[in-house]
BAZADO-996874 format. One record per residue (C-alpha): x, y, z. Coordinates in nm, 4 decimals, decimal comma, always signed. Layout:
BAZADO-996874
+----------+----------+----------+
!        x !        y !        z !
+----------+----------+----------+
!        X !        Y !        Z !
...
+----------+----------+----------+
end
This chain:
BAZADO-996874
+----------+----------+----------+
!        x !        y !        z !
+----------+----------+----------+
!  +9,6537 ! +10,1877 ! +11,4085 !
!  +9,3684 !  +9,9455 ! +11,3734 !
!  +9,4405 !  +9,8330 ! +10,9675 !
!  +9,6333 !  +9,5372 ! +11,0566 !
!  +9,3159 !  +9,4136 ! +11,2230 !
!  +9,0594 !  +9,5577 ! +11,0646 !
!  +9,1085 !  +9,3172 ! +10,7557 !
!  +9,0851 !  +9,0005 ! +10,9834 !
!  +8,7716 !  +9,1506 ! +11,1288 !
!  +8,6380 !  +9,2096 ! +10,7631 !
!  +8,7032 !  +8,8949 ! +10,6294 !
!  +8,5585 !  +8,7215 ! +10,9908 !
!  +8,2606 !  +8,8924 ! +11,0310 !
!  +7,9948 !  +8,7263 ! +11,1746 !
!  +8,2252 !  +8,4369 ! +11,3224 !
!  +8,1413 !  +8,4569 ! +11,6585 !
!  +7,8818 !  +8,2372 ! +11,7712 !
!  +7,7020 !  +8,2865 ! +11,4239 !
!  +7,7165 !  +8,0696 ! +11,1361 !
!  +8,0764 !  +7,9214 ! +11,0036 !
!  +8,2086 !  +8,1412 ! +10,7667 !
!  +8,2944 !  +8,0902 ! +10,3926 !
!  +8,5762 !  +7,8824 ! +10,2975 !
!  +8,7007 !  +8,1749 ! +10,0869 !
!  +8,7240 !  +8,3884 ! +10,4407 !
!  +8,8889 !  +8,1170 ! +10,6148 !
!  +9,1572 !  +8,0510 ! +10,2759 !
!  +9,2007 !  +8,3879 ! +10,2220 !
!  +9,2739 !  +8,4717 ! +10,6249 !
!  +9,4877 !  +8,1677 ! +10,6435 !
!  +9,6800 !  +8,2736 ! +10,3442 !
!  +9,6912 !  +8,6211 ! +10,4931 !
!  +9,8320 !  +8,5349 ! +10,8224 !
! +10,0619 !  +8,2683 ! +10,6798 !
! +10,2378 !  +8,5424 ! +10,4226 !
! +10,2646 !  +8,7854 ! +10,7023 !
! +10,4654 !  +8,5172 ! +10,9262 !
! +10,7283 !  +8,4032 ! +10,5704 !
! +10,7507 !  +8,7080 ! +10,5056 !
! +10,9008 !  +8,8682 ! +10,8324 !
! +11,0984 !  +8,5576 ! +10,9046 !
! +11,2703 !  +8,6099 ! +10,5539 !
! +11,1088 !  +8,3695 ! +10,3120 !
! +11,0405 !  +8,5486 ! +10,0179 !
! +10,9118 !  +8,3039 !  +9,7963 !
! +10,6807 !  +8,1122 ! +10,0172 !
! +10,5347 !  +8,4274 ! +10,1276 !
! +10,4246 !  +8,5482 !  +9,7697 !
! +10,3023 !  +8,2327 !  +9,7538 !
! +10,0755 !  +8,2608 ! +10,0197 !
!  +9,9967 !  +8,6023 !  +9,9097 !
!  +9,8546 !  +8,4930 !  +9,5327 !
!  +9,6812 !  +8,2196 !  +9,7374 !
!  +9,5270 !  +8,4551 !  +9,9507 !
!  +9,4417 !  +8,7196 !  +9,6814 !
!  +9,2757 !  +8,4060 !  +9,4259 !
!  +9,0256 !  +8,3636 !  +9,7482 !
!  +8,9932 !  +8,7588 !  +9,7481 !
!  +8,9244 !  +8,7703 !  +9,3715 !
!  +8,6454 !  +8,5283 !  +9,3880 !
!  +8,3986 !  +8,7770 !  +9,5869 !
!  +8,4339 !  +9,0399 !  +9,2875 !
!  +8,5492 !  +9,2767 !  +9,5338 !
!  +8,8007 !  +9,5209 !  +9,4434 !
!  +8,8216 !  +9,7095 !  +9,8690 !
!  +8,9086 !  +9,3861 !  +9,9915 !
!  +9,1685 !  +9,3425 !  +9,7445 !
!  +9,2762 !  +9,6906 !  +9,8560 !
!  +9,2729 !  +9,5942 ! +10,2315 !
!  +9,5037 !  +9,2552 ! +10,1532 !
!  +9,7487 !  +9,5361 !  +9,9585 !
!  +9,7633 !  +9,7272 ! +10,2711 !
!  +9,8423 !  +9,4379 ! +10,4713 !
! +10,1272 !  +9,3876 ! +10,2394 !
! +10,2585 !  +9,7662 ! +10,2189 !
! +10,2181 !  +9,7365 ! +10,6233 !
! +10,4614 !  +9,4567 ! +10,6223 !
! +10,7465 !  +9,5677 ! +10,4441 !
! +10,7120 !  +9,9137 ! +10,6071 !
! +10,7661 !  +9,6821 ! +10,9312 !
! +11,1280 !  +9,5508 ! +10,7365 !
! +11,2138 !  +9,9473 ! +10,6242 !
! +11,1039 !  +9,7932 ! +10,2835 !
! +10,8980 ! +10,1090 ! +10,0879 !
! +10,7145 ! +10,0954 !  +9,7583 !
! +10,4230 ! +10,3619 !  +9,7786 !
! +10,2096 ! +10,0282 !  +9,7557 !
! +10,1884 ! +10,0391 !  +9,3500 !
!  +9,9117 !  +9,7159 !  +9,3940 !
!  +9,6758 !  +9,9270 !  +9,5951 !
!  +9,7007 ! +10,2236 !  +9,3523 !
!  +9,5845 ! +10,0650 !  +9,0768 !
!  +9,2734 !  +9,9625 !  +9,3701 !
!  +9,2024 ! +10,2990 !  +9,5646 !
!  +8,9193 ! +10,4382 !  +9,3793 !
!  +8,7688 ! +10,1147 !  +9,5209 !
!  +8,8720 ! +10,1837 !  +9,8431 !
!  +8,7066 ! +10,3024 ! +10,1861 !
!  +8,7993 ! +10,5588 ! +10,3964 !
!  +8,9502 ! +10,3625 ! +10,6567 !
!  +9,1812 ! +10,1731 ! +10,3593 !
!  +9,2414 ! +10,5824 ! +10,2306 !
!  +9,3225 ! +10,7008 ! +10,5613 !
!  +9,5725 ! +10,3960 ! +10,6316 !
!  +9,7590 ! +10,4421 ! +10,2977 !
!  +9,8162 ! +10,8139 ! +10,3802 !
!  +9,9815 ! +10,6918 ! +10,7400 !
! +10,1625 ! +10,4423 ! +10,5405 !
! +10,2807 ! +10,6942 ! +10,2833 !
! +10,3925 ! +10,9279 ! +10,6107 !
! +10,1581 ! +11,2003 ! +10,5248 !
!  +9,9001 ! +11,1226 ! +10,8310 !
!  +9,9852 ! +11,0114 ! +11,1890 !
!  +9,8119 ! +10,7174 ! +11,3693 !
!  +9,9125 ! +10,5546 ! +11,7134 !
! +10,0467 ! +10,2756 ! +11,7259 !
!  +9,8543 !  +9,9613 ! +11,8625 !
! +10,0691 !  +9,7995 ! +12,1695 !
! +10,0863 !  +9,4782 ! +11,9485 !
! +10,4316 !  +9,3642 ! +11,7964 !
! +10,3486 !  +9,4127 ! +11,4180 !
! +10,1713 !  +9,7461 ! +11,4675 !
! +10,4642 !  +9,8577 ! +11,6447 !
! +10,7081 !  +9,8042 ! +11,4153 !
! +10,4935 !  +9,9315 ! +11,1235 !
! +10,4873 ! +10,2762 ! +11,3047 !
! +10,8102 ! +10,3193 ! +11,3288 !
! +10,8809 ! +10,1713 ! +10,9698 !
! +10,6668 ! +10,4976 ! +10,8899 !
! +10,8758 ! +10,7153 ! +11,1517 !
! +11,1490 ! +10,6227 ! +10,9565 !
! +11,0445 ! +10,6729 ! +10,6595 !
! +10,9475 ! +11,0205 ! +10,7216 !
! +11,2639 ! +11,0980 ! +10,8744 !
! +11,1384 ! +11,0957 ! +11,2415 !
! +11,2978 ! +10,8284 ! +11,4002 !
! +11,4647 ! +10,8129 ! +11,7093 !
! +11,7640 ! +10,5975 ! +11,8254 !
! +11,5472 ! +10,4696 ! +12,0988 !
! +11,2206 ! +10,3599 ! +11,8608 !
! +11,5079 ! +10,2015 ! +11,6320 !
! +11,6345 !  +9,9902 ! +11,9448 !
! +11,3178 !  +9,9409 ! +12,0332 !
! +11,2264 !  +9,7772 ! +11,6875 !
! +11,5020 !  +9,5681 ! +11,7113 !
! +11,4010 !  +9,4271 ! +12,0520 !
! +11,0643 !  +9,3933 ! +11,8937 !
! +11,1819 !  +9,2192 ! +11,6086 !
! +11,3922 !  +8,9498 ! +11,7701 !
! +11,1398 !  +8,8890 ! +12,0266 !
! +10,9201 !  +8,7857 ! +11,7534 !
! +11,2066 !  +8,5964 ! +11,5818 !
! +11,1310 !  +8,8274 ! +11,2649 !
! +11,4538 !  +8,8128 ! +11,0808 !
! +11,4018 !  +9,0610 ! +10,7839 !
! +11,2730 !  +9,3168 ! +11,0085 !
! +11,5703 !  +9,2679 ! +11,2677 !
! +11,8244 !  +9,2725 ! +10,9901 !
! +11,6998 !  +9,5909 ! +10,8336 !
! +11,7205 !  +9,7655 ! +11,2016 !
! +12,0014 !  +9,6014 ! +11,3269 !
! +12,1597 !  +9,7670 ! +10,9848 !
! +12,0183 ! +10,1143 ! +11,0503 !
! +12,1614 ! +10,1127 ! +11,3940 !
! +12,5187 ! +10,0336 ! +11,2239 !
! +12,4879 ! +10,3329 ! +11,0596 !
! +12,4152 ! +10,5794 ! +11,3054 !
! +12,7267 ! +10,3793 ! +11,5213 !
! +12,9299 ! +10,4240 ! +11,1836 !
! +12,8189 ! +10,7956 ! +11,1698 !
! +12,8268 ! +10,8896 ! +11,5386 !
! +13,2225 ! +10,7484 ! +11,4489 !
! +13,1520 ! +10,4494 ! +11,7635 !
! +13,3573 ! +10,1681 ! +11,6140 !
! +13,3084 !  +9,9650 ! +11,9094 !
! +12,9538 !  +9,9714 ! +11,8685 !
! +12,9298 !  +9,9299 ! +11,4708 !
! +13,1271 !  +9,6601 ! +11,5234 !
! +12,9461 !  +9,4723 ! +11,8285 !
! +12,6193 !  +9,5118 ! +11,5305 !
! +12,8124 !  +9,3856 ! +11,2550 !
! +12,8743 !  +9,0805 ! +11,4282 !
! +12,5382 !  +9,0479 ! +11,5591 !
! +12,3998 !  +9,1204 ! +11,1533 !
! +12,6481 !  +8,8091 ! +11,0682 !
! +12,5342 !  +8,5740 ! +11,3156 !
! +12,1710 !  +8,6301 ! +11,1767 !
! +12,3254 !  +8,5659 ! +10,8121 !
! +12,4930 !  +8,2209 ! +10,9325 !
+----------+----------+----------+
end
């Protein structure tokens, strides 16, 4: 699963030991990064923020695939927090897009499979798509939750932590729905 990266690389290029890149690379990366980190610790607001800041640096190059790539990077995100749109933005974008940004959007939509990189964010996007697709396993969804609060991701760790109630609550282990519930709440405090 290299499209997390792959739009750092792009927007990078040529950054190691060559010249210093543009200041709309560096804005729009920043911006990038930064609405990736609000976002999975649960601040909405400041994370669209940072999104529309990143996007006004990705608007000034005229160029519609890397617009595509930063929608991605969002779609990738909330997959990661069981959040699923079918990525209207980059719809509106894919007859602009590459085959690597086509081929990610079809493993985002569940309809093509693609490893998972042993990276935190990757992880977690996998099995968003696992999920999704109705392929998940009680041990990837414990899994994700150790993921996410080792990264101190909240909206990722609440939307696990609450699909793991509901298998307890299904599976009829009270004990165990309960021991989640409590664990959801202290989150919420």
């Amino acid at each position: 699963m290299r499209a997390l990266p792959f739009l750092a690389m792009a927007l990078l290029a040529g950054c190691a030991g060559g010249p210093v890149p543009p200041d709309w690379q560096l804005n729009a990366k920043s911006g990038l990064d930064s609405y990736q980190q609000k976002f999975l610790r649960g601040d909405t607001r400041a994370a669209e923020m940072e999104f529309e800041r990143a996007k006004s640096e990705l608007r000034s190059t005229g160029s519609p695939a890397l617009l595509a790539r930063a929608e991605l990077l969002r779609c990738a995100v909330r997959a990661a927090s069981l959040e699923f749109d079918n990525c209207p933005a980059f719809e509106k974008l894919r007859v602009d897009a590459g085959a690597e940004e086509l081929a990610y959007y079809e493993f985002l939509s569940g309809r093509a499979e693609r490893a998972a990189l042993d990276e935190p964010l990757s992880r977690l996007v996998y099995a968003g798509v696992q999920f999704k697709s109705g392929k998940i396993t009680p041990e990837s969804i414990s899994a994700s939750i150790d993921i996410a609060s080792a990264q101190g991701w909240r909206r990722p760790l609440l939307a696990w932590l609450g699909v793991q109630e509901k298998h307890a609550e299904a599976a009829g282990d009270r004990v165990a729905a309960d021991r989640i519930k409590r664990r959801i709440n202290l989150i919420l405090q």
